[in-house]
C-alpha positions as CSV (number, residue, x, y, z in Angstrom):
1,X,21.9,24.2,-110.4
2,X,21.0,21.7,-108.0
3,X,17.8,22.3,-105.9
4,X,17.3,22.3,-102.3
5,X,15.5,19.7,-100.7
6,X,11.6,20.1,-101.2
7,X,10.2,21.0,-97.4
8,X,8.1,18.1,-95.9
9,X,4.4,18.5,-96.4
10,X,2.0,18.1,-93.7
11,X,0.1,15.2,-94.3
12,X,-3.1,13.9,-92.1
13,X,-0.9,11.2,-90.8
14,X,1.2,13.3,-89.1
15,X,-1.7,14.6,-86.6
16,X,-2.7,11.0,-85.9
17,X,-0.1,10.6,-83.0
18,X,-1.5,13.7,-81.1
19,X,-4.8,12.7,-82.0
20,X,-4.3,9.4,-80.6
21,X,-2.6,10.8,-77.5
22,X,-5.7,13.4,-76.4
23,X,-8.2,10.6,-76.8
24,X,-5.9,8.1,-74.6
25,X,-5.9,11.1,-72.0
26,X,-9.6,12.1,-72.4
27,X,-10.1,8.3,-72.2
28,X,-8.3,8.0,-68.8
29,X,-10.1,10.6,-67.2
30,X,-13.3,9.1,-68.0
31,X,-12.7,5.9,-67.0
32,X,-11.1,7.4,-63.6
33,X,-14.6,9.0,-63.1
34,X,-16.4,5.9,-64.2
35,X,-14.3,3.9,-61.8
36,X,-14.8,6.0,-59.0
37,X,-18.5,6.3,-59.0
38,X,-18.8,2.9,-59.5
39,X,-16.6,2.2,-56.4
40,X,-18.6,4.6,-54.5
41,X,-21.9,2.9,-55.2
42,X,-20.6,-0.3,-54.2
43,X,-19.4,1.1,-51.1
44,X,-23.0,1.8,-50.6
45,X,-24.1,-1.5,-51.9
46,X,-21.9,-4.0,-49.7
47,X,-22.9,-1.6,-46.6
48,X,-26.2,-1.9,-47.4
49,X,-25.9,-6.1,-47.8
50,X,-23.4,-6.0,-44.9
51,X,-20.3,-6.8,-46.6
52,X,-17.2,-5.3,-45.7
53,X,-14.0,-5.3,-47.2
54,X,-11.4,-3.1,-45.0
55,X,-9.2,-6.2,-43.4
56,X,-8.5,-8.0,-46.3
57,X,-8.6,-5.6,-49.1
58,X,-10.6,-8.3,-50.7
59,X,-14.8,-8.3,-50.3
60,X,-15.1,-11.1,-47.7
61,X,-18.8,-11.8,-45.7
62,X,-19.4,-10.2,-42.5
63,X,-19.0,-12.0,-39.1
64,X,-20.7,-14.7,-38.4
65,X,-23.7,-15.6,-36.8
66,X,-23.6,-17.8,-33.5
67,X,-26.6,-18.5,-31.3
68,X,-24.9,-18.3,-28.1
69,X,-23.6,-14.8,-29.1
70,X,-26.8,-12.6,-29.0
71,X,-28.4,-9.4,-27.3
72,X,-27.2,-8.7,-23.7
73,X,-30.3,-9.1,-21.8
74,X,-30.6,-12.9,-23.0
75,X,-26.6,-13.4,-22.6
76,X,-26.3,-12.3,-19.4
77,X,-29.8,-13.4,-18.2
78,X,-30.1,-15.2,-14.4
79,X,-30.1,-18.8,-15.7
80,X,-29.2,-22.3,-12.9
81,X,-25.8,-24.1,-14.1
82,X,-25.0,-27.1,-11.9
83,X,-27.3,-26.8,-9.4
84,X,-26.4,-23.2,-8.8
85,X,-28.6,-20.1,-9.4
86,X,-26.3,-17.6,-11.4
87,X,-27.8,-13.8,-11.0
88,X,-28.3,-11.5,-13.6
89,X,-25.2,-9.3,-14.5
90,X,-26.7,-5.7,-15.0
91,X,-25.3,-5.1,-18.5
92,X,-25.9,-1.4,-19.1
93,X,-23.5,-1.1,-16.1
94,X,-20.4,-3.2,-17.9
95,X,-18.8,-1.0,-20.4
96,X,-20.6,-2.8,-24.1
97,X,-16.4,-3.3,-25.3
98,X,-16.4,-6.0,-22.2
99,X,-19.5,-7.9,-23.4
100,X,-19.2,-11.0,-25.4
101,X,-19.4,-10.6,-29.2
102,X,-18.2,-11.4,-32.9
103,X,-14.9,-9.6,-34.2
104,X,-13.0,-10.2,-37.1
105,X,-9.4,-11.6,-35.4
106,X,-6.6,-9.5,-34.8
107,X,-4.2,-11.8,-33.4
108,X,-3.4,-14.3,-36.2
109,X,-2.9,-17.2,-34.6
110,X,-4.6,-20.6,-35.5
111,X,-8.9,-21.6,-35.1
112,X,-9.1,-22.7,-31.5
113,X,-6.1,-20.7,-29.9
114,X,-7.5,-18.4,-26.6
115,X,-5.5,-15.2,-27.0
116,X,-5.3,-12.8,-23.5
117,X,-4.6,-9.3,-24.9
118,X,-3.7,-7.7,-21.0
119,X,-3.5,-4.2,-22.2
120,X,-7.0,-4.4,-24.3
121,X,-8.5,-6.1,-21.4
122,X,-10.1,-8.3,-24.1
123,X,-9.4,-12.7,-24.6
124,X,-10.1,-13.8,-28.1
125,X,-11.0,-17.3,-28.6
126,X,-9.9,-17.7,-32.6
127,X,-12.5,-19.3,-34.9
128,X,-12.5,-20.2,-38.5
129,X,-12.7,-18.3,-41.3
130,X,-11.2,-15.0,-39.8
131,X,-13.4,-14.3,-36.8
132,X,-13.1,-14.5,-32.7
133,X,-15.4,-14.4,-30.2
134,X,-14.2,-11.5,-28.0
135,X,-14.8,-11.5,-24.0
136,X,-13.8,-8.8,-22.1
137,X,-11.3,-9.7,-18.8
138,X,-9.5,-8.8,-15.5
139,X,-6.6,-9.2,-15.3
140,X,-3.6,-9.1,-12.2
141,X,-1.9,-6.3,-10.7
142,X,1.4,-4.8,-11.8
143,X,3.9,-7.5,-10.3
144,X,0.9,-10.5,-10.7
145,X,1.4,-10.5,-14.5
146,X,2.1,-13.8,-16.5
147,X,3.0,-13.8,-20.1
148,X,3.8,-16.2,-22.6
149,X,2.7,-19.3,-24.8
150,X,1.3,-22.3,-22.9
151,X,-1.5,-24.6,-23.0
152,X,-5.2,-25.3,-21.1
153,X,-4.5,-28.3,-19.6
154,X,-8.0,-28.7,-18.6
155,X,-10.7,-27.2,-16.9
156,X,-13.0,-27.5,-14.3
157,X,-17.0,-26.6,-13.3
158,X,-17.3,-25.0,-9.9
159,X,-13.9,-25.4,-8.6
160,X,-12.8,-25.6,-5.6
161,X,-10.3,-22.5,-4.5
162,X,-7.1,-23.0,-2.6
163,X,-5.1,-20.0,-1.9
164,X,-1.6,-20.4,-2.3
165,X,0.6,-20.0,0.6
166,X,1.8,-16.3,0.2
167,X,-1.1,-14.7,-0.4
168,X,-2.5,-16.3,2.9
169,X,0.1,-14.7,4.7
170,X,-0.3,-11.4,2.9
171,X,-4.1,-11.6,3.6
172,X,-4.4,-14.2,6.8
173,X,-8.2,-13.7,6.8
174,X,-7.8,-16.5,3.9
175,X,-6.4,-19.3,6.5
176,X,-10.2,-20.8,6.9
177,X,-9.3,-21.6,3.0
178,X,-5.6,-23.1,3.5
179,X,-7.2,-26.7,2.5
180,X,-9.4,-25.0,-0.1
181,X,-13.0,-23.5,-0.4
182,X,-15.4,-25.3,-1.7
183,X,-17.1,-24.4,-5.2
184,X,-20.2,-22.0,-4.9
185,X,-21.4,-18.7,-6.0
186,X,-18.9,-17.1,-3.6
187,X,-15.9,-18.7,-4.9
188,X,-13.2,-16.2,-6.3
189,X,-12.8,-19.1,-9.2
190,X,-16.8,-18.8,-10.3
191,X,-18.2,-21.1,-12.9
192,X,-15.7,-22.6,-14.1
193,X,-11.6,-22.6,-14.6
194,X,-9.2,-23.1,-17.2
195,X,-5.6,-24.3,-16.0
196,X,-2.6,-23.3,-17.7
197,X,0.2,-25.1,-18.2
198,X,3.4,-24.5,-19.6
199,X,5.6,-27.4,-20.7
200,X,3.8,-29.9,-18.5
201,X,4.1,-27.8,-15.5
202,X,1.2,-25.9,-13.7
203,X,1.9,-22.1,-13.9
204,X,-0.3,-21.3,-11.2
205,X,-2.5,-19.1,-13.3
206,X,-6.0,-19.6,-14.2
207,X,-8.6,-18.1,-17.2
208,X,-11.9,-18.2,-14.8
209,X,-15.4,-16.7,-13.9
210,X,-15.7,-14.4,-11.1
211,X,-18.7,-13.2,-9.0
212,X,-17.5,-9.7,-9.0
213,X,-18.6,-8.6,-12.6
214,X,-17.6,-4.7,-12.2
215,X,-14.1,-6.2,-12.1
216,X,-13.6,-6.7,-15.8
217,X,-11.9,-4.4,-17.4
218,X,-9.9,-3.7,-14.2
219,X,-6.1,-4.7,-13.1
220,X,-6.5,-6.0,-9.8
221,X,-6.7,-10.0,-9.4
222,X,-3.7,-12.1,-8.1
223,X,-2.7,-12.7,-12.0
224,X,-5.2,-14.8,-13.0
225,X,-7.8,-13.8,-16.0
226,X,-11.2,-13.8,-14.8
227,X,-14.2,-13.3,-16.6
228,X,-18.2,-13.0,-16.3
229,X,-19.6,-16.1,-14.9
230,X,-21.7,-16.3,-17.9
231,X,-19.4,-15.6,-20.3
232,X,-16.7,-18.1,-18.9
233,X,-19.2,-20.9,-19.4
234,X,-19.8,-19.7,-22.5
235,X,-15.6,-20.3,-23.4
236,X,-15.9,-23.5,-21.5
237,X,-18.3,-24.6,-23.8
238,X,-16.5,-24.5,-26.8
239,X,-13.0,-25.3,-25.5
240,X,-12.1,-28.9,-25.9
241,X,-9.0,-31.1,-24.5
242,X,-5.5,-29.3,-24.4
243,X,-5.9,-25.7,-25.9
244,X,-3.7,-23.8,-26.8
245,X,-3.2,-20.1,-24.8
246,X,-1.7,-16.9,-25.7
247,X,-1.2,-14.2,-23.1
248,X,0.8,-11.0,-24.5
């Protein structure tokens, strides 16, 4: 009589598999924990070395460090430019998102580009290594908006203002000025100006200073960007032949 097929036996080998399986579990866990608390503390240890890591994904250094970017009282200080006295902008009364400073860039575009973002109110000047210097800016009334890619032509220290023709006869108070007003601390240009041009022709608009700080951050010039008279000579300054402009 034939017998039936002996019943496998249990062996220790068989339990190896589970075995295997709970420790591989057990093991994640633990190294999920481990990697956590070891991503919290260096969260706390590139904060405190002021390191961040959120635009990239990747640890990068902070901002950097330029001298003519400082506290508010020394950048906006009374200082004489050209012969002319500039007076002191009260700081504490311009919103601190208007005053000059280090950002990391959000616009992409290449080291040297000036960037006009008219809804932030802000104009980026792009520098290497993923930062911008960040001035805040007026900017023109609804129907006194220009947009596009051009170029900064060039630019000019204390420069002389000529209204155009139509805004004389929409404000004929400005006729005295039909041949142009002179440079000065008066001038509706200020400092200095930056003409831009779009495929060799003048558009007419201009990146310049302004007397009439409390204006940044406001829509109400004739189109044209204007800035702090301090801060404009500060973009002057680092802005060198033909430059290219972004307004958006």
């Amino acid at each position: 009589m034939s017998k039936s097929p002996a019943s496998p036996v249990s062996g220790p080998t068989d339990h190896a598999p589970k075995l295997a399986s709970r420790r591989n579990v057990l093991f994640g866990l633990g190294a999920a924990g481990l990697l956590a608390g070891c991503s919290r503390r260096m969260e706390m240890d590139l904060a405190s070395i002021q390191i961040d890591d959120y635009t990239t994904g990747s640890i990068r250094p902070s901002i950097s460090v330029d001298k003519q970017v400082t506290r508010p009282e020394l950048m906006y200080a009374s200082f004489t430019d050209e012969g002319y006295q500039l007076p002191e902008i009260p700081f504490a009364k311009v919103d601190p998102k208007f005053r000059r400073q280090i950002v990391v860039d959000p616009t992409g575009e290449a080291p040297g580009t000036i960037v006009v973002r008219l809804q932030e109110r802000h104009l980026y000047l792009v520098q290497p290594g993923g930062d911008a210097i960040r001035y805040g800016v007026g900017i023109g009334r609804d129907g006194f908006l220009w947009n596009g890619r051009a170029n900064i032509q060039y630019g000019k220290k204390w420069p002389r203002w000529t209204p155009p023709a139509e805004m004389i006869a929409r404000k004929p108070e400005l006729e005295k000025w039909r041949g142009g007003q002179p440079g000065g601390l008066d001038n509706p240009l200020g400092a200095r100006a930056l003409y831009i041009f779009k495929d060799g022709q003048d558009t007419g608009y201009r990146v310049h200073g302004s007397p009439e700080w409390w204006t940044i951050g406001q829509a109400m010039s004739s189109g044209c960007v204007r800035m702090i008279n301090q801060d404009v000579i500060d973009l002057f300054s680092r802005v060198n032949g033909k430059t290219p402009i972004v307004v958006s």
